[in-house]
C-alpha positions in Angstrom: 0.7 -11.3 13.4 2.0 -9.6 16.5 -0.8 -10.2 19.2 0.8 -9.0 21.9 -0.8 -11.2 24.3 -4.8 -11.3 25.4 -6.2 -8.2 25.8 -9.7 -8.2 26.9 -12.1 -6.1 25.8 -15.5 -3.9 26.9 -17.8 -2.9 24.1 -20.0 0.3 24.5 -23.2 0.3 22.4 -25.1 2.8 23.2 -27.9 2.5 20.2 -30.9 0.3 20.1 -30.3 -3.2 20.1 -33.4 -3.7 18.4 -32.7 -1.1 15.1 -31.1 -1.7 11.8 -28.8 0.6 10.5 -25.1 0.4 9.9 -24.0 1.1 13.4 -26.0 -1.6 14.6 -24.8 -4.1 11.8 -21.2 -3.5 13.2 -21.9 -4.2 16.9 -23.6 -7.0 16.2 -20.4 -9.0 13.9 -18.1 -7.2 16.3 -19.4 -8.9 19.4 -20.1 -12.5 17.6 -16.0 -12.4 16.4 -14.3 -11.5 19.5 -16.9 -13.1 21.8 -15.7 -16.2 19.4 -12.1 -15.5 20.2 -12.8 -15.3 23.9 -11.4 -11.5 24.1 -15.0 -10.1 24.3 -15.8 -9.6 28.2 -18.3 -7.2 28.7 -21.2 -4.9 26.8 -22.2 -1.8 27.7 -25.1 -0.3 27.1 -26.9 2.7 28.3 -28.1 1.1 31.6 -26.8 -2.4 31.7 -23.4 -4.1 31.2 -23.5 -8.1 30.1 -21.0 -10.4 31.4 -19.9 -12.7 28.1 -18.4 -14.9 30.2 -21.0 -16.1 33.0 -24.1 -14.7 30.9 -25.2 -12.6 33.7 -26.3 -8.4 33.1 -25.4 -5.8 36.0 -27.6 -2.7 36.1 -26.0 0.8 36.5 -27.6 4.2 37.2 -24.1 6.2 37.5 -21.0 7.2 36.1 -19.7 5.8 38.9 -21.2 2.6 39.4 -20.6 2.1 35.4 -16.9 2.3 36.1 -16.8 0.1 39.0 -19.0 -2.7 37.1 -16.1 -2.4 34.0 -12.9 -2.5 36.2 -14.2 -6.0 37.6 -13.4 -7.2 34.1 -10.2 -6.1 34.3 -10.1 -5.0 30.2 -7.5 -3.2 28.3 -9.4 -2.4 25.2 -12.4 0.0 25.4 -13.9 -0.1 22.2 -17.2 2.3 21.5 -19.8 1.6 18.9 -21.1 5.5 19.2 -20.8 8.7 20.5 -23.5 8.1 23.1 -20.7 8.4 25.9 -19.1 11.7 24.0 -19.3 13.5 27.6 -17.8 11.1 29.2 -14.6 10.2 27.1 -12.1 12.1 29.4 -13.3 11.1 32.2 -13.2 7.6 30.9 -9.6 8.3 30.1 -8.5 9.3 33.5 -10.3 6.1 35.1 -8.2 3.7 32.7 -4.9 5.4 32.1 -3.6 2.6 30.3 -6.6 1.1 28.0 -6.6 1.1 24.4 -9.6 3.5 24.0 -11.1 3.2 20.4 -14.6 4.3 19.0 -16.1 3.9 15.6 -17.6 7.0 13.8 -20.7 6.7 11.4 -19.6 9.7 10.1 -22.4 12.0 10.9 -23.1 12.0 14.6 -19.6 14.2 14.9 -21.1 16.9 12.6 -24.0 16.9 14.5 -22.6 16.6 17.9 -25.4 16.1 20.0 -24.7 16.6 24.0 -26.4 16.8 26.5 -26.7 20.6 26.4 -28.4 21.0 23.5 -28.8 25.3 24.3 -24.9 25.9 22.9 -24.1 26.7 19.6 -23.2 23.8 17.1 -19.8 24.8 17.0 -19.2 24.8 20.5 -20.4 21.6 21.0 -18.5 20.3 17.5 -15.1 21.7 20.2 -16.9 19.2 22.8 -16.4 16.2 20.7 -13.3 16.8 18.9 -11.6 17.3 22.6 -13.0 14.3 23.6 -12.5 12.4 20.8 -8.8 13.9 20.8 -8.7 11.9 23.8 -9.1 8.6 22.7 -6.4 6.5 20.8 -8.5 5.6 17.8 -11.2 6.9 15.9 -12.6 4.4 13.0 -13.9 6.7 10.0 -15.8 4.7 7.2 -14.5 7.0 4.1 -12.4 9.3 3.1 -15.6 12.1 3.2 -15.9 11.0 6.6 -12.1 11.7 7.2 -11.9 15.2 5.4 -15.3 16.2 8.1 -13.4 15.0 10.8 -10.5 17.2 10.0 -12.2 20.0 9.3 -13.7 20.1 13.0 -10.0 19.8 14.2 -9.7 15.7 15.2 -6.0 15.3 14.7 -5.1 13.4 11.9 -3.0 10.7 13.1 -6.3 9.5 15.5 -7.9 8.7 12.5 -8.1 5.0 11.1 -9.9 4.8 7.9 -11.8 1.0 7.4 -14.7 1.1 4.4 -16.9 -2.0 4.4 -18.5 -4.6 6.8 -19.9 -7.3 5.0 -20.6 -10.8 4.6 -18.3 -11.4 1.4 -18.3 -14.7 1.4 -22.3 -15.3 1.8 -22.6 -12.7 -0.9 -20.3 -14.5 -3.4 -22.4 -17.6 -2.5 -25.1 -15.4 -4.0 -23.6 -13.9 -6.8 -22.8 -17.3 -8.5 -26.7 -17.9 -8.2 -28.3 -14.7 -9.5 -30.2 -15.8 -12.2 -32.1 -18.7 -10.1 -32.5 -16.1 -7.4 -33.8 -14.2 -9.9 -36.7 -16.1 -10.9 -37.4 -16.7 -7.5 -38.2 -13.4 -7.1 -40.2 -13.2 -9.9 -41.9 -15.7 -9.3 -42.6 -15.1 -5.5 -44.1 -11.7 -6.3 -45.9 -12.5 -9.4 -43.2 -9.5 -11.4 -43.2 -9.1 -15.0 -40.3 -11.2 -16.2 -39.5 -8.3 -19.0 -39.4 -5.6 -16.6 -35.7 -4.5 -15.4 -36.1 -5.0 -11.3 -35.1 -2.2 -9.4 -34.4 -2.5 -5.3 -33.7 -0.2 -2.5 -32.5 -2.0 0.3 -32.4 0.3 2.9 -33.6 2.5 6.6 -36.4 4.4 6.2 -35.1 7.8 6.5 -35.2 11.2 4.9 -31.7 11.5 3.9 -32.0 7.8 1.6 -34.1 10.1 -0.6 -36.5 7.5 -1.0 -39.7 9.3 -1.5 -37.6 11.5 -4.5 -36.8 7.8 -6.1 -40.4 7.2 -6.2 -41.0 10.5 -7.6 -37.9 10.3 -10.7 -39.2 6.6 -11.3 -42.6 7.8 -11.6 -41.7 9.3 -14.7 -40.2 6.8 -17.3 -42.6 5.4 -18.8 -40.9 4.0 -22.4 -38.8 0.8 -20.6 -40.8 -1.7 -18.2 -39.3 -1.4 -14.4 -40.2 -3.0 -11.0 -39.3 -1.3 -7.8 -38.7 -3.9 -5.0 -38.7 -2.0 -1.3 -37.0 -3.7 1.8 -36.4 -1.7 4.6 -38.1 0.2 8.1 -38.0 3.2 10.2 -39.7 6.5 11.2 -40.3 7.7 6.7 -42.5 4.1 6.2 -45.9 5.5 6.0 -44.5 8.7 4.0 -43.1 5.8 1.5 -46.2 4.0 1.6 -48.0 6.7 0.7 -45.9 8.1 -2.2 -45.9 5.2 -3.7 -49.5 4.5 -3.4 -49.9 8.6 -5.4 -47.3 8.0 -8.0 -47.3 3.9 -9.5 -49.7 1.7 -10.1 -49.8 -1.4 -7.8 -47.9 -3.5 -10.5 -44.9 -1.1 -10.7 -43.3 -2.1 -6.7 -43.7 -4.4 -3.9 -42.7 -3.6 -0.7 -41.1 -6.9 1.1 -40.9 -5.2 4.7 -37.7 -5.4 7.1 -35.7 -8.1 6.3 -32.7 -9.9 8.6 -29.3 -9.9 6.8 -29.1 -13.1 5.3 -32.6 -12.1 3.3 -31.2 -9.2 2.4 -28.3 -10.3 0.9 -30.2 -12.7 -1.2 -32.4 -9.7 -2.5 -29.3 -8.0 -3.3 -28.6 -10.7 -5.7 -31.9 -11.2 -7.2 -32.4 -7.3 -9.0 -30.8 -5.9 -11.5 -29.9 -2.6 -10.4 -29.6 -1.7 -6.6 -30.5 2.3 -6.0 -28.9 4.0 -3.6 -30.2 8.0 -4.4 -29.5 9.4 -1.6 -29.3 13.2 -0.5 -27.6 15.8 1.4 -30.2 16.1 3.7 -30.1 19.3 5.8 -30.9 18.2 9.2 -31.7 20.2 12.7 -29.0 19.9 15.6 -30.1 22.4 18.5 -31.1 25.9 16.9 -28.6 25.0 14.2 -28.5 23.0 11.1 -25.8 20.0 9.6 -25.7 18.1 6.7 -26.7 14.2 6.7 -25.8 12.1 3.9 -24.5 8.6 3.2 -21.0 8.8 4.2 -20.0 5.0 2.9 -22.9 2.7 1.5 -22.8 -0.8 3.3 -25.4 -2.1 1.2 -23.8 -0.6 -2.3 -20.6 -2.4 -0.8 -23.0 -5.4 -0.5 -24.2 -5.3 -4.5 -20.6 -5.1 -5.5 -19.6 -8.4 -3.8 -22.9 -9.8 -4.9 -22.1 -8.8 -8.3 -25.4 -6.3 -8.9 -25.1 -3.0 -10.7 -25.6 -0.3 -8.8 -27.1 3.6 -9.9 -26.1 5.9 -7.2 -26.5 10.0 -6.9 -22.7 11.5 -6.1 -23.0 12.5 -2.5 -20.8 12.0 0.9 -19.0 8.9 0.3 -20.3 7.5 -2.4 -18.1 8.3 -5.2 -14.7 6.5 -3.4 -16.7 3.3 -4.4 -16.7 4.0 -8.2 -12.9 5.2 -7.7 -11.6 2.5 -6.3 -13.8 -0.3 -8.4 -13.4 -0.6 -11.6 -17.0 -1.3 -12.7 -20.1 -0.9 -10.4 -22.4 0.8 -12.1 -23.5 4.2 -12.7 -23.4 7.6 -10.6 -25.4 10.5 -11.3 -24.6 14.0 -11.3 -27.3 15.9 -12.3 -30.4 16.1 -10.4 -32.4 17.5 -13.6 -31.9 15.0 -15.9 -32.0 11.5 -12.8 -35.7 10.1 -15.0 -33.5 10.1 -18.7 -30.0 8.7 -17.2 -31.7 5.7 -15.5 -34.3 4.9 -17.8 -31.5 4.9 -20.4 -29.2 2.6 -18.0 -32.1 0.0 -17.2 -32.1 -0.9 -21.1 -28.2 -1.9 -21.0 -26.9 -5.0 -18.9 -24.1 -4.6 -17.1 -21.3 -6.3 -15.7 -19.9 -5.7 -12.5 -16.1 -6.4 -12.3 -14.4 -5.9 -8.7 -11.2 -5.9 -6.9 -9.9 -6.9 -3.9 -13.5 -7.4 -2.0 -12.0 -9.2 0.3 -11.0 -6.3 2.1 -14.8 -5.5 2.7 -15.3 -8.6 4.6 -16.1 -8.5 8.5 -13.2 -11.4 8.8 -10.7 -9.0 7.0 -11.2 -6.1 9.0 -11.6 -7.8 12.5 -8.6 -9.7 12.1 -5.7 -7.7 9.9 -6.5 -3.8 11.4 -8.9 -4.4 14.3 -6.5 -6.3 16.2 -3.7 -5.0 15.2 -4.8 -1.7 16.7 -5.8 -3.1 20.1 -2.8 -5.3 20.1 0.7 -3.6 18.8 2.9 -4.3 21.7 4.9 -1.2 23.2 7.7 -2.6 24.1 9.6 -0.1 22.2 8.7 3.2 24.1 11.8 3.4 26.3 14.3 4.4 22.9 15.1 7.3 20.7 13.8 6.8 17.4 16.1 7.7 14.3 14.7 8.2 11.2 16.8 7.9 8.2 16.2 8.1 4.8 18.6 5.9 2.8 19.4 6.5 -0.6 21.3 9.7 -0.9 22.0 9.7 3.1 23.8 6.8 3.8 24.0 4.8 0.6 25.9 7.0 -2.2 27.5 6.3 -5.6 30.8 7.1 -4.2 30.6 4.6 -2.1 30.8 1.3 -4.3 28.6 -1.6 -3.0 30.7 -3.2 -0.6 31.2 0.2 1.8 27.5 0.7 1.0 26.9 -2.5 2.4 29.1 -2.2 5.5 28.0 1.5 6.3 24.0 0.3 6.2 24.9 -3.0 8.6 26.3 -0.1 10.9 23.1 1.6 10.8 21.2 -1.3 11.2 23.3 -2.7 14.2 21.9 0.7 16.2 18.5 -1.0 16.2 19.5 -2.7 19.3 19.6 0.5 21.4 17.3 3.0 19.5 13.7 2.7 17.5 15.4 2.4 13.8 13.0 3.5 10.9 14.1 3.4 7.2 12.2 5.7 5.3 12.3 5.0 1.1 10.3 6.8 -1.6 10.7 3.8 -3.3 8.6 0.3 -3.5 8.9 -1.7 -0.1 10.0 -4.9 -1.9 13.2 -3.0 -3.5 14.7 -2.8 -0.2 15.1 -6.4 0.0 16.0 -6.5 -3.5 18.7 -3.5 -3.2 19.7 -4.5 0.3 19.1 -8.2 0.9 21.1 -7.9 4.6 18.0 -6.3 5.6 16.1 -9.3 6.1 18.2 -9.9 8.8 16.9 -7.0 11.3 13.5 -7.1 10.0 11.4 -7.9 12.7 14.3 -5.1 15.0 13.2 -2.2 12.6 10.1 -0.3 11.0 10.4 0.4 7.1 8.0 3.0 6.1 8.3 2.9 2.1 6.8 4.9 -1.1 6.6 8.1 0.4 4.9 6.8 3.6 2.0 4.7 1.9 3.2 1.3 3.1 4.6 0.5 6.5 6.2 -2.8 7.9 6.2 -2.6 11.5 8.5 -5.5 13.5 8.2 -7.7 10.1 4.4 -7.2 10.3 2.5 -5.5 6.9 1.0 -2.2 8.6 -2.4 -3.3 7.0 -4.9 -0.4 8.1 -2.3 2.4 7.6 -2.3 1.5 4.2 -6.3 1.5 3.7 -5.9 4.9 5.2 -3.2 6.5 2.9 -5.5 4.8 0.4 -8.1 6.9 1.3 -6.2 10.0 0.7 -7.0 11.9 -2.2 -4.0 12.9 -4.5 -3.9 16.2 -7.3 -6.5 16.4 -10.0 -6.0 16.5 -13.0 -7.5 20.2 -13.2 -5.6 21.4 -10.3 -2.5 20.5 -11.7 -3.2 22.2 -15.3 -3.7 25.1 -13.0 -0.6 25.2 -11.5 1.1 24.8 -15.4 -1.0 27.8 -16.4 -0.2 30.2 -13.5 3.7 28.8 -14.0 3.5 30.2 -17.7 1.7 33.1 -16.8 5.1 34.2 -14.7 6.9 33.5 -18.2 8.4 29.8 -17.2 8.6 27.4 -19.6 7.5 23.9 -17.7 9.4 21.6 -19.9 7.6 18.4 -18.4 4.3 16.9 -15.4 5.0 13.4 -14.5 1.9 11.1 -14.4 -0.8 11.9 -12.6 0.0 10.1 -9.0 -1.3 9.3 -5.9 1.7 11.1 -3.8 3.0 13.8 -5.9 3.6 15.6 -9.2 6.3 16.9 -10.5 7.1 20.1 -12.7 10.0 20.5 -14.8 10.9 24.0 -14.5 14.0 26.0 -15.0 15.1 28.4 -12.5 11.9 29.4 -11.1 11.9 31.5 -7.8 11.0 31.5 -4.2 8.8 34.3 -4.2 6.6 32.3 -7.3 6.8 29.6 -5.1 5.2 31.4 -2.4 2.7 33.1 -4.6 1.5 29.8 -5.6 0.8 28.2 -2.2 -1.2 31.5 -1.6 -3.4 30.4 -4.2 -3.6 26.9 -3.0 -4.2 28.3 0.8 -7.8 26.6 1.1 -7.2 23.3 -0.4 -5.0 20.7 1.4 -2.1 20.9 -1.2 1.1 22.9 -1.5 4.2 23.1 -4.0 8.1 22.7 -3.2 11.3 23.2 -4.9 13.6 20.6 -5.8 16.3 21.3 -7.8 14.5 21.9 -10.9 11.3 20.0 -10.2 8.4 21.7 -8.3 6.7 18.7 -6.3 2.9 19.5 -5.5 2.1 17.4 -3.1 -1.3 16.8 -1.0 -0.3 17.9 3.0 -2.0 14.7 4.3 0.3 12.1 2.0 3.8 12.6 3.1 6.2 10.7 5.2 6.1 13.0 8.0 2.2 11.9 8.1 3.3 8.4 8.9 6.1 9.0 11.1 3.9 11.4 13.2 1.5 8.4 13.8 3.9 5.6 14.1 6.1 7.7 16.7 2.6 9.0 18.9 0.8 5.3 18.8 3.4 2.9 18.4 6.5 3.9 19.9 5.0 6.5 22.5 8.0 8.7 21.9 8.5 11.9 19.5 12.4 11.9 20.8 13.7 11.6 17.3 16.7 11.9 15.5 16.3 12.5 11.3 18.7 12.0 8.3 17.4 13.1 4.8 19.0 15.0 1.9 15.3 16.1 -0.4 12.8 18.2 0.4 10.0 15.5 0.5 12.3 14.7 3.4 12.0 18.3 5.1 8.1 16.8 6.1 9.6 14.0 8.5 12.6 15.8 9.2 10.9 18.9 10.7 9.5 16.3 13.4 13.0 15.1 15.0 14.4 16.4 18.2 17.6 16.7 15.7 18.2 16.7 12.5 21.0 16.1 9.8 20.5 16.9 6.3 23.0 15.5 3.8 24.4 17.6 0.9 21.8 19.8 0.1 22.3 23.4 0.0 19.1 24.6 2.2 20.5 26.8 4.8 17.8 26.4 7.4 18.7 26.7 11.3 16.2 23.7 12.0 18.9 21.3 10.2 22.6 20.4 10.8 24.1 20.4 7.5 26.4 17.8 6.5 28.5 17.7 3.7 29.6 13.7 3.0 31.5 13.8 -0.4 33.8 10.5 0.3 33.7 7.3 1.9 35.8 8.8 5.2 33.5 11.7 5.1 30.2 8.7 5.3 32.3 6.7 7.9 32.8 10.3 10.3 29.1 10.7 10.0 27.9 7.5 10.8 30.6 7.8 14.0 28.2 11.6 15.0 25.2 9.3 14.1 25.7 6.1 16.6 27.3 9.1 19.3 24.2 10.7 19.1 21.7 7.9 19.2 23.2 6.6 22.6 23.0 10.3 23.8 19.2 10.4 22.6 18.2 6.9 24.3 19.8 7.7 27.5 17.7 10.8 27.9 14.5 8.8 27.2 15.3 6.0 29.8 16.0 8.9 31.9 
């Protein structure tokens, strides 16, 4: 892994210490690992910043004085738990030009986007924190719902690093391979019926967990024995106590209190079902209202790596969990029918099965995207970047292997005075296949590969851009049979859909038109997909999964130039190409005044163009060291 030297970092918490909630989970394994590490040098809270180092706290009653106190440190990261300095963020920026400036979201306090001027509008001050967040480098969503609000507000895309998770995996497989003893244990501590299926909410005491409606939908079955086990605080606890003191009998729950972590891992482990019914809970903000809901689900995460079914209501985030599992547990859908689904679940036993948990862990994320996004050197920001799309630009059937060879070397050897990035639809491990050479200039280039998905940066796996294509959401299945039917409807005949995939689908259709075409991106005006022609395929493709996607972020984060120079021949090519400061497109017959066409049709005509290519790259990087 590229560390790129120490960088030393201030953390901003601006919560209270004392609560438990998600935010408040992170800071706390975020400081322990990089105070660990020795790259942790300050905390900042609301009126105090700690010295890691000497263990002494400075007091600060200023913006001023706050800044002064954190340039002692001298830090380069500036990483914030929370949006409590939202006001501050530009300012922030123009007091540390050249700090990594990061902040994690819990995916609500944006929507709600409290400031200090509580007076305006909700959309106004919604423009307040998108601008400031606009400023930083980062911004840390915890799902894919979390992402799509974020977007929606205006936060440009390529700020946005999607991570899901934050747990103690390897405590909680400790746990899972002891769930039966853990089990009785329970039982046994709170004198439960050993029949009855044990229920748990593990969870903050707040109106949007839809604790009180649990109560109420559990209240109700009455034909299959059930124990509700509550841990949890915070401002609903005496609304909680008193529902369920109205609605079961003393027999039917047991409430355990607050528990630390460790505790409540081990409960986790010991029930059967974990119940996470939460709601979209519509919540004041000023003289307007917002949605609050459970954007990820830390301690559903927590019952998958401890191997416990969970039942779940299908709200914010929840459903990625279930998509990218492969068996969890149940989600509801319908709110009139909750008291029949579970009390016919709670009779079956059920077998979690999981995959890749790993990636949930605090180690995981800490180490493979944390630090690679406060440490990816920039020594690379003084060159041109050329983007070139291989197969069909520079390696061609005509060709034979051995001029294939020779002509990519060429292109390869102009990583020594520009940025080079190979872009492939195809897997990342057929370019070393196809094109073994390539290992040789590995760590000089970045290979962005199936359609922009993966990324390998210097020789380094791009590890977090990946989790965030992941959390992209491709077509449907229903949008797609939509798109067939409205094709017919215009008297087509589409011969063939590829699979359903995550990046695109195809049509096979003969000779369809532009202005059909255009009719049917009308249609699909609100969503965040749109068709293309290709020959005779029609591609419809989500907006946020293309390869333009990832060159935009590699080009504004990494190399810290959009001076670029593109090559394609496709149309999924047109979405990177449209980026370049120039671009060539080879043989293809789109006459568009954004693209130098070129026409290579022999092995002199590839050798001419590669001769334009290298002219132009040295052109392109003089002007940026200019």
């Amino acid at each position: 892994m590229n560390t790129g030297g120490n960088r030393y970092i201030a953390f901003f918490c601006g919560s209270d210490a004392g609560a438990i909630g998600g935010m408040e989970t992170h800071a706390r394994y975020f400081c322990e690992y990089f105070q660990n590490i020795g790259l942790l040098r300050c905390i900042v809270t609301m009126e105090t910043v700690w010295d890691c180092v000497k263990e002494k706290v400075f007091t600060y009653s200023s913006y001023d004085e706050m800044i002064k106190i954190i340039k002692e440190f001298n830090v380069q990261i500036l990483f914030f738990n929370d949006g409590h300095w939202i006001e501050d963020y530009i300012s922030i920026r123009t007091d540390n030009p050249n700090a990594v400036m990061i902040m994690r979201s819990g995916g609500n306090e944006f929507v709600k986007a409290a400031i200090s001027d509580m007076s305006l509008g909700i959309d106004d001050r919604r423009r307040i924190w998108t601008n400031a967040i606009n400023s930083l480098d980062y911004i840390i969503s915890n799902s894919s719902y979390s992402t799509h609000r974020m977007l929606n507000i205006g936060i440009m895309k390529e700020k946005i690093v999607m991570v899901r998770g934050g747990v103690d995996v390897k405590k909680c497989c400790e746990y899972s391979s002891i769930k039966s003893t853990l089990r009785k244990k329970l039982i046994e501590k709170y004198k439960i019926d050993s029949e009855a299926c044990v229920l748990g909410i593990v969870s903050r005491f707040e109106k949007f967990k839809g604790i009180e409606q649990t109560i109420d939908i559990l209240s109700k079955i009455r034909n299959v024995k059930w124990h509700l086990v509550i841990a949890g605080s915070g401002s609903e606890e005496n609304n909680i106590i008193q529902k369920l003191k109205n609605r079961l009998e003393p027999e039917q729950y047991t409430m355990v209190g607050q528990l630390n972590i460790d505790e409540s891992l081990r409960l986790i482990a010991s029930i059967d079902y974990l119940l996470n019914m939460s709601l979209e809970y519509v919540r004041k903000s000023g003289r307007d209202d917002y949605i609050h809901t459970e954007t990820m689900g830390r301690s559903m995460i927590e019952a998958i790596c401890c191997k416990t079914p969970i039942i779940a209501t299908n709200v914010g985030g929840v459903s990625e969990l279930f998509l990218e599992q492969r068996q969890i547990g149940f989600i509801l859908e319908d709110s009139s029918s909750y008291e029949n689904e579970i009390e016919n679940i709670i009779q079956k036993k059920v077998d979690v099965l999981s995959n890749e948990i790993e990636k949930y862990d605090w180690f995981y994320i800490f180490e493979k995207i944390y630090r690679e996004l406060m440490n990816v050197e920039k020594k690379y920001a003084h060159k041109a970047n050329l983007v070139i799309d291989i197969e069909g630009s520079i390696i061609h059937d005509f060709c034979g292997q051995d001029i294939n060879k020779r002509n990519f070397e060429r292109i390869l050897r102009l990583s020594d005075i520009c940025n080079l990035i190979i872009n492939t639809a195809g897997e990342l491990d057929n370019i070393f296949k196809n094109y073994p050479y390539v290992n040789d200039y590995v760590n000089k280039i970045i290979i962005i590969a199936n359609c922009g998905k993966k990324v390998l940066l210097y020789g380094n796996k791009f590890i977090f851009w990946e989790n965030y294509h992941d959390s992209l959401r491709g077509p449907n299945e229903k949008l797609i049979d939509y798109i067939k039917c409205y094709i017919e409807s215009k008297g087509y005949n589409v011969k063939k859909i590829s699979e359903v995939d995550k990046l695109y689908i195809n049509y096979k259709v003969i000779g369809i038109s532009e202005d059909i075409i255009e009719e049917i991106n009308v249609e699909l005006k609100d969503t965040p997909y749109a068709v293309c022609k290709n020959s005779n395929n029609l591609k419809l493709i989500s907006e946020e999964i293309e390869k333009g996607n990832t060159l935009r972020f590699i080009c504004s984060h990494i190399l810290k130039t959009n001076r670029s120079i593109g090559v394609g021949n496709g149309v999924l090519d047109l979405s990177f190409m449209e980026l370049c400061h120039k671009s060539f497109l080879v043989n293809h017959s789109i006459n568009d005044e954004r693209y130098i066409g070129v026409s290579i049709c022999s092995s002199l005509d590839m050798q001419k163009f590669i001769e334009v290519l290298e002219n132009a790259v040295k052109k392109e990087s003089t002007c940026c060291d200019s």
